[in-house]
C-alpha positions as CSV (number, residue, x, y, z in Angstrom):
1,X,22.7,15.2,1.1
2,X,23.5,11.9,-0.9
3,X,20.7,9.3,-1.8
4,X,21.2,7.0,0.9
5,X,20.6,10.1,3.5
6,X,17.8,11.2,2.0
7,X,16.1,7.8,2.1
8,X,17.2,7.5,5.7
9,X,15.2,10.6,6.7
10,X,12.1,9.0,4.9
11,X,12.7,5.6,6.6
12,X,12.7,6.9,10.0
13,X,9.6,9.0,9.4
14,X,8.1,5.9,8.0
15,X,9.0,4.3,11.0
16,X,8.2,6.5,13.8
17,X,4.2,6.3,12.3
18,X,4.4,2.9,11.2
19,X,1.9,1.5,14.2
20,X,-0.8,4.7,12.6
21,X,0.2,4.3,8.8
22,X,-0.9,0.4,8.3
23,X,-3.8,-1.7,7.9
24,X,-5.1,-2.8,10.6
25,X,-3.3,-6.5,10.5
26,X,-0.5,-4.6,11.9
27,X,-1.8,-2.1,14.3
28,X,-1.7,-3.5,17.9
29,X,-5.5,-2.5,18.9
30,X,-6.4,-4.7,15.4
31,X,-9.8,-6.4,16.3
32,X,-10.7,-9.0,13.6
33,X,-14.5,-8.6,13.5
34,X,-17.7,-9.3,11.1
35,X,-18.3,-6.7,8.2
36,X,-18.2,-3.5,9.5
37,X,-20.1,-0.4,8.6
38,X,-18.2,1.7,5.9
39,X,-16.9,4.9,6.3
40,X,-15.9,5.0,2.9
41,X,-17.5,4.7,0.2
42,X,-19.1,1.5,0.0
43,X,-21.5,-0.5,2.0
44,X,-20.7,-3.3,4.4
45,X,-22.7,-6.0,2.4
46,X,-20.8,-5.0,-0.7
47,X,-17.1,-5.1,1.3
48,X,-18.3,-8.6,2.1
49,X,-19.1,-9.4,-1.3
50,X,-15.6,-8.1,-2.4
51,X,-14.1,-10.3,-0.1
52,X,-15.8,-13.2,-0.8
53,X,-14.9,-13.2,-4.2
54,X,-11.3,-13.4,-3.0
55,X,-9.8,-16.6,-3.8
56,X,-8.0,-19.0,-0.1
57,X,-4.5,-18.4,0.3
58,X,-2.0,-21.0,-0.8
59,X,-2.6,-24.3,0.9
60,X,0.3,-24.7,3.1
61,X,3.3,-26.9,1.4
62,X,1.6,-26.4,-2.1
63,X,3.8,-26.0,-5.1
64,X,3.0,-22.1,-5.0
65,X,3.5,-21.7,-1.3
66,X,6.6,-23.3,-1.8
67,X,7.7,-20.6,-4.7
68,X,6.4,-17.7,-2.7
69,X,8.7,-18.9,-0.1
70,X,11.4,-20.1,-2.0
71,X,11.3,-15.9,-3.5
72,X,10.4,-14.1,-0.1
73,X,13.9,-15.8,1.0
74,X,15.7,-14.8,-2.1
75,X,14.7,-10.7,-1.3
76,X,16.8,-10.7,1.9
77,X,19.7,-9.9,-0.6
78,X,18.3,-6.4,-0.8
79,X,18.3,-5.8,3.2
80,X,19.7,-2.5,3.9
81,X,19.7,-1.5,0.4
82,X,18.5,1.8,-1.5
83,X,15.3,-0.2,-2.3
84,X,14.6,-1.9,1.3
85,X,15.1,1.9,2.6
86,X,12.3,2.9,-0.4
87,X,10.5,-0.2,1.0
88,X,10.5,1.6,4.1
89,X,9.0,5.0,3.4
90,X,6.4,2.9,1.8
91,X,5.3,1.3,4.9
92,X,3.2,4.6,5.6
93,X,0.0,4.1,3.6
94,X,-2.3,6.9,5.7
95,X,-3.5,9.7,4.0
96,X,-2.3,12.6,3.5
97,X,1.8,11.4,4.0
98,X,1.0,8.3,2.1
99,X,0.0,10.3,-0.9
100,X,3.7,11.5,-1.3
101,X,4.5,7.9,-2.6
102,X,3.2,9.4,-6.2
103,X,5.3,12.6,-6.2
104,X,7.8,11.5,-8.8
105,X,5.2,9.9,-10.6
106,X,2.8,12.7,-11.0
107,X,5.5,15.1,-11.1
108,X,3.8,17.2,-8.2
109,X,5.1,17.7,-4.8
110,X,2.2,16.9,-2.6
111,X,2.1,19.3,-0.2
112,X,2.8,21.8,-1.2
113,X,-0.8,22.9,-1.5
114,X,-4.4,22.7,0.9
115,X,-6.0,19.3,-0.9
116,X,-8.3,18.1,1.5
117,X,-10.7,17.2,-0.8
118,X,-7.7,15.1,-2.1
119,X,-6.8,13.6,1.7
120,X,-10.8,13.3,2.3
121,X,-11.0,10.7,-1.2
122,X,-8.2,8.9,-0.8
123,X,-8.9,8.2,3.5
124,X,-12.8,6.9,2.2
125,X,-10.9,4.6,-0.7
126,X,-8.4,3.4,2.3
127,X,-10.9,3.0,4.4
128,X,-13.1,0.8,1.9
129,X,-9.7,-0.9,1.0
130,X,-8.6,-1.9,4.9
131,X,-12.3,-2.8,5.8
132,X,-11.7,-5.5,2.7
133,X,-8.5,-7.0,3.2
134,X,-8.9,-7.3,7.0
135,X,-12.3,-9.5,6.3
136,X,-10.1,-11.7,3.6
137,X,-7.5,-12.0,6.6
138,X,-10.6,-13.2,9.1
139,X,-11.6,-15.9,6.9
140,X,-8.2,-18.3,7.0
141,X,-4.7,-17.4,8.1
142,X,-1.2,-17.3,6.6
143,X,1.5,-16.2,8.1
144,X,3.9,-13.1,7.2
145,X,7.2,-14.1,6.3
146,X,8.3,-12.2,9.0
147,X,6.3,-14.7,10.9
148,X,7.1,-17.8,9.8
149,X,11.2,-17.2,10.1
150,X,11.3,-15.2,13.8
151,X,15.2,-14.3,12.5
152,X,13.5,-12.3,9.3
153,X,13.7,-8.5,9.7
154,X,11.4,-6.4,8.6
155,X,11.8,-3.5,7.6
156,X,9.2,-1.8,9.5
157,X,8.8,-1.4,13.1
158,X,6.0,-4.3,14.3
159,X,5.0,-5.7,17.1
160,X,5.0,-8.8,17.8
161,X,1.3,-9.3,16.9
162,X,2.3,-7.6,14.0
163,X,4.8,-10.0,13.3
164,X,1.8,-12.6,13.7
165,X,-0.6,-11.4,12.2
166,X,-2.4,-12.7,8.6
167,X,-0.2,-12.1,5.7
168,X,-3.1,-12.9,3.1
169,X,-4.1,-10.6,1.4
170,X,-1.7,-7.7,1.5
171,X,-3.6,-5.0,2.9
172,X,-0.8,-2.5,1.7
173,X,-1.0,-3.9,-1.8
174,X,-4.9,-3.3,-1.7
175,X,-4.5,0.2,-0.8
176,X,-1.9,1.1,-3.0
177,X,-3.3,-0.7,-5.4
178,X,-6.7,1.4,-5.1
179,X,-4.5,4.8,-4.6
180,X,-3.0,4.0,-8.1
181,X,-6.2,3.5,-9.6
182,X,-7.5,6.6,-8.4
183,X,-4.5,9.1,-9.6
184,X,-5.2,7.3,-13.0
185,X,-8.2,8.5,-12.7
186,X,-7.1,11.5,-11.5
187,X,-4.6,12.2,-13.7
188,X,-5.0,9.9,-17.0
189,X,-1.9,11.3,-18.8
190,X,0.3,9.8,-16.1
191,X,-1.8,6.8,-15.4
192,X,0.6,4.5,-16.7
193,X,3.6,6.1,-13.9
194,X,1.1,6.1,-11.5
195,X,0.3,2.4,-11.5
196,X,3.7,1.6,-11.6
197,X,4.4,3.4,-8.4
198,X,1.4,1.8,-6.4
199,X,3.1,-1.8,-8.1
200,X,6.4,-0.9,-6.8
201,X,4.7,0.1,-3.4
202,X,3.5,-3.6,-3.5
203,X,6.4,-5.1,-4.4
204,X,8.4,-3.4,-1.5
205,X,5.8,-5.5,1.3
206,X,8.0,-8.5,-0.4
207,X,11.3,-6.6,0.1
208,X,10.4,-6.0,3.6
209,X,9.7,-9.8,4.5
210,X,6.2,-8.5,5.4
211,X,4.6,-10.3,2.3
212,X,4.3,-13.3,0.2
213,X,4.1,-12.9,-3.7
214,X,0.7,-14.4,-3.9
215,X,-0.5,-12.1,-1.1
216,X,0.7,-8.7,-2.8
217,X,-1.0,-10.4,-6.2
218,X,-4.4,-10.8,-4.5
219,X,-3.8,-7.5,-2.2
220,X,-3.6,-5.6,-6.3
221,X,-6.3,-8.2,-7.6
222,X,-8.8,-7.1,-4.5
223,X,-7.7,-2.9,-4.7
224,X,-8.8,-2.8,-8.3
225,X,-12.1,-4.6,-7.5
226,X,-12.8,-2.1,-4.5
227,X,-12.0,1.2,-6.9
228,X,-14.2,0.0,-9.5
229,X,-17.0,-0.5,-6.8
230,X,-16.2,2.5,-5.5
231,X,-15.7,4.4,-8.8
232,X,-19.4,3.6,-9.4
233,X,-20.9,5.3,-6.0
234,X,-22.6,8.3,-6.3
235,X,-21.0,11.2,-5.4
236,X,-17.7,9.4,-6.6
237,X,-17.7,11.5,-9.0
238,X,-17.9,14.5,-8.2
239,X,-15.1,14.1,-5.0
240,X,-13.0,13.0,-8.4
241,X,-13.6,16.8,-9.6
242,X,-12.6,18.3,-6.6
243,X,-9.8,16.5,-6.0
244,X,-8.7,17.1,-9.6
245,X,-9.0,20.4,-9.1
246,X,-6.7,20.6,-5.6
247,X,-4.2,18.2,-7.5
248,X,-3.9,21.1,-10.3
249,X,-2.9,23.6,-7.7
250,X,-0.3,21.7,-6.2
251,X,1.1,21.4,-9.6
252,X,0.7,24.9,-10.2
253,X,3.1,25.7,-7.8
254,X,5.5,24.5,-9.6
255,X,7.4,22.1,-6.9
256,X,8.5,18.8,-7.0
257,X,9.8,15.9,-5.0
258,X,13.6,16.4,-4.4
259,X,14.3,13.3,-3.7
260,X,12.9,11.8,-7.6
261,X,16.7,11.1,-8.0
262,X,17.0,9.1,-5.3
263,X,13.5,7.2,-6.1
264,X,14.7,6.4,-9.4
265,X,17.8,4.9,-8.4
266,X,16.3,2.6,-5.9
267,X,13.6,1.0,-8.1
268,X,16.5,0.2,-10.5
269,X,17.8,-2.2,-8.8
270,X,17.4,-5.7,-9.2
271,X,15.0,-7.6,-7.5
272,X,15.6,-11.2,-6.7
């Protein structure tokens, strides 16, 4: 199978689960609503408090709304590409698929081993990640770029309240973002690889029109603020250990992502 096949079968997974494997913003039965009660790790006062420290989105016809545009138009160069199909796998950010996204990075192949102690941390930091983003979202809206040019395609299936929805902040950029953070934690050695990957997963919302610059910055900005809270729970901890430990036996078999080749060949290209 060449590269280009092997990211097709990943796009149209990504794709068929793209309404389940998003933030809420995108998910048609989306209710904005006040802070709700965590089912991760943190409170709803302290989600609030995370959000609240999030700066307003670009005030429309600013100088850096006008860059963030002036950019988001330059990345429909890459439509079709190796990297817009990567962009595409990305799109799924659920646990335990999402996870996969750090197979080349970790040098594991996820799955290839029972880690629901691994699934159950990561769903309580997406969880903790969505619930923030989404209250960011409530507070003022900016459109997707997807949005604001109905001729963009993304690269994603979306409804059209999808395609309306709040762009700021990116939701997927928190939750990668916070995934990264917590394979560093996970796995220190590879913490630099692993932050990479949940940077590129960030960068691919721009690649897929879904995005603004600014909104993937404050989307990585707000992820690292939720781990840290969440990093200082109790019982954090010890999830980390078990996890750790479930992460080890995946590696132990020995398995890894076949399609690392692939991976690394899309995130050389260029971007715009």
């Amino acid at each position: 199978m060449n590269r280009r096949g092997a990211f097709i079968i990943a796009a149209v997974a990504a794709g068929l689960s793209a309404c389940a494997g998003t933030p809420a913003a995108l998910r048609p039965q989306a209710v904005q609503a006040a802070a709700p009660e965590a089912k991760g790790y943190l409170t709803g006062p302290l989600i609030q408090a995370l959000a609240d420290a999030v700066p307003p989105s670009p005030v429309a016809g600013s100088p850096t709304d006008l860059a963030d545009k002036a950019r988001s138009a330059q990345f429909r160069t890459l439509e079709d590409s190796d990297r817009w199909l990567l962009a595409t796998a990305h799109a799924e950010l659920r646990p335990p698929l999402a996870l996969q996204h750090f197979d080349c990075a970790l040098g594991v192949r996820l799955g290839s081993a029972t880690t629901p102690n691994l699934n159950r941390l990561m769903q309580r930091l997406f969880d903790d990640s969505d619930a923030a983003a989404e209250l960011v979202k409530a507070r003022g809206f900016r459109a997707r770029p997807v949005g604001d040019d109905p001729e963009r395609r993304p690269c994603q299936r979306v409804s059209e309240a999808g395609r309306r929805s709040a762009s700021y902040p990116s939701g997927s950029s928190t939750v990668a973002t916070v995934y990264g953070e917590a394979f560093a934690a996970l796995e220190p050695q590879r913490a630099t690889e692993a932050r990479r990957t949940a940077h590129e997963m960030g960068l691919s919302r721009l690649v897929c029109g879904m995005h603004y610059p600014s909104d993937v910055a404050a989307g990585e900005t707000l992820g690292k603020a939720v781990f840290e809270a969440a990093a200082a729970t109790p019982g954090f901890d010890a999830d980390l250990v078990a996890a750790r430990a479930e992460l080890a036996a995946a590696r132990a078999t020995g398995l890894t992502s076949p399609g690392c080749a692939s991976e690394r060949l899309a995130l050389a290209t260029p971007l715009p």
